[in-house]
C-alpha positions, 0 to 999 in steps of 0.5 A: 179619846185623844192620841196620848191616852188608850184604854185599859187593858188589864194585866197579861200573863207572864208566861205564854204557851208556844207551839215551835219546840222539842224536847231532847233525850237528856229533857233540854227543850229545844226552840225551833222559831228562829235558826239559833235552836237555842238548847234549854235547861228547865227555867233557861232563857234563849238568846232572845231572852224573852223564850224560856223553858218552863215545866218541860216547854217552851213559853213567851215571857213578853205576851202582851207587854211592849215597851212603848206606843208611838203612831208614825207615818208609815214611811218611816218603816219604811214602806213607801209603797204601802199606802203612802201617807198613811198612819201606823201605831208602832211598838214592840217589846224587848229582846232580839235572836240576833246580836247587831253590834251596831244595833240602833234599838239596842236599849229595847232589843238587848233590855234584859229588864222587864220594867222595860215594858212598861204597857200592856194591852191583849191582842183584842184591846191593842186593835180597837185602840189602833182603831179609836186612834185613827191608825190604818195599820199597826207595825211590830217594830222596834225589835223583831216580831219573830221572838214574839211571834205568838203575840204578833200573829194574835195581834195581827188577826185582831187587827185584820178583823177591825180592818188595819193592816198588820205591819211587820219590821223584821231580819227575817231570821226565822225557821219554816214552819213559824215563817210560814204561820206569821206569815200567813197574817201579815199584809206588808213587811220591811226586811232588814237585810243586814249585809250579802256577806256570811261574814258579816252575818256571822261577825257582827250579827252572830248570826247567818245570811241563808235563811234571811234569804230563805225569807225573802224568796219564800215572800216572793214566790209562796205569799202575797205579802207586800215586801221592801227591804232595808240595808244599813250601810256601815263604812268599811263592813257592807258598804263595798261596791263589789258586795253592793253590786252582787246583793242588787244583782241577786234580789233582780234574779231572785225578787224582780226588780219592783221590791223597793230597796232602802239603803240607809245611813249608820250611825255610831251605836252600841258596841260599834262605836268606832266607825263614823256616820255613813256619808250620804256620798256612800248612799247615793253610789250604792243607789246608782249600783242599784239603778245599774243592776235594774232595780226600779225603786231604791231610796236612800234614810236617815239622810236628807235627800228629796230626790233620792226619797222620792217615787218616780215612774219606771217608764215616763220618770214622772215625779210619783211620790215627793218625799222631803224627809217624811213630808209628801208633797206630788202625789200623782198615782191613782187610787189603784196604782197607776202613774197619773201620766202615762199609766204604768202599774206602779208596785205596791199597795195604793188607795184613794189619796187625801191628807197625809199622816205627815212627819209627826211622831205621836207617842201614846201610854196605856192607861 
């Protein structure tokens, strides 16, 4: 088969049940996913726009539909201590529960059209393509997998049964109980961490910064799931050395100093169009912040920088991982994690290294 077709995968149903709900004494049904509570009358969409309340119940709307298919490199999540150099088919479907105004994914997470999503394919079908396309883990991304979240756990344990790794892209705005069940099936998670201000969460996110935090412990000390977290920098909103410093210092007390920490560039998008492209000037001195406050690993995205995308030891500073963009050139970390040169544990998730996936980008079509 090749990389440009997948099998058909039949129609899906357009409402899903849900379990993460109650209803109130006026007979509004309340979703309990995500912090939002979105409070609904009978045929009412929440926030996210893809929960909706239906004969006195919360049901998923987007079950089994995405808005596309593409096979990545799995840095490009980015997880560059997850099995580095390998494949990952990513997708997603519509809608969001936060409200970025500088979303990068604006037209999928803000798409209020379900022609949108224009390919369907069942938990089951989704991970026997991922397998046939040679992919070894599958990434709900794109928008967050949190307001689809049964159709990302029944993907994620499909996919464990076939052997690929469930991959999660999320702002971890979520509530308990679901965290915990999602969380349950995943193996390796980005975290967008949007900013350390409750400003800035409840400004530009419309939404808050506690629980996402609440996430990222709960990651650290209750599962086992491979974590790295992502912060876009936007000039004059986040970007400051004194917030830059204060969020570094709290994941060393709160995560250790392993969780790697990718600090990304901004560019002009959506309803945030008025501020400039992130310099790579900016990224480089949030790293040093980084570095300073004892983080082990931190990168810089979305700018072209070698060295500073590049894996080194912690102890003897080898050279690990060579990044040139998504391009891996020195790979010097064996197949159980250790530095090649002097034999400290690197963190992360390693296996035997061969060829890798590289900068391609593959999109594929049900058909």
């Amino acid at each position: 088969m090749k990389d440009s077709e997948l099998l058909s995968t039949g129609k899906s149903s357009d409402s899903y049940p849900t379990q993460y709900w109650h209803v109130l004494e006026d007979g509004r049904v309340v979703c309990d996913v995500c912090p939002r509570h979105c409070s609904l009358r009978e045929g009412k969409r929440g926030a996210c726009f893809v929960r909706k309340a239906e004969n006195g119940k919360i049901v998923l709307t987007t079950y089994g539909r995405s808005s596309g298919f593409c096979i990545d490199p799995i840095e490009k999540k980015p997880l560059n201590h997850f099995y580095p150099g390998s494949s990952v088919l990513s997708f997603g479907t519509a809608g969001c529960n936060l409200g970025c105004k500088f979303c990068q994914n604006w037209s999928i997470s803000k798409s209020h059209q379900m022609d949108t999503l224009a390919d369907k394919a069942s938990p089951e079908k989704l991970a026997l393509a991922t397998k046939q396309v040679g992919c070894d883990s599958i990434a709900f991304t794109y928008n967050d997998p949190v307001i689809f979240l049964e159709y990302a756990i029944n993907t994620a344990i499909a996919c464990r049964e076939q052997g690929i790794h469930p991959v999660a892209v999320s702002a971890g705005y979520m509530c308990d109980k679901p965290r915990e069940e999602f969380y349950s099936v995943m193996d390796a998670v980005n975290i967008d961490l949007k900013a350390f201000t409750e400003r800035f969460y409840q400004k530009v996110c419309l939404s808050q910064l506690a629980p996402v935090l609440e996430t990222l412990k709960y990651l650290k000390q209750e599962t086992d799931v491979w974590f790295e977290i992502t912060t876009l920098l936007i000039p004059d909103e986040n970007d400051s050395d004194e917030e830059i410093d204060a969020m570094t210092a709290w994941i060393v007390d709160n995560l250790g100093d392993q969780v790697p920490l990718h600090f990304s560039a901004f560019h002009p998008d959506f309803k945030m169009m008025d501020k400039p492209r992130t310099p790579a000037s900016t990224l480089l001195r949030a790293r040093e912040i980084a570095v300073r406050n004892g983080l082990k690993f931190v990168y810089v995205g979305n700018v072209h920088h070698a060295e500073a995308s590049s894996t080194y030891c912690p102890d003897c500073g080898s050279l690990l991982i060579e990044r040139d963009w998504y391009k891996l050139g020195t790979y010097d970390v064996s197949a159980d994690g250790h530095c090649q040169q002097c034999g400290t544990q690197i963190a992360g998730r390693f296996t035997t290294f061969s060829s890798p996936f590289g900068p391609r980008r593959i999109p594929v079509r049900f058909k």
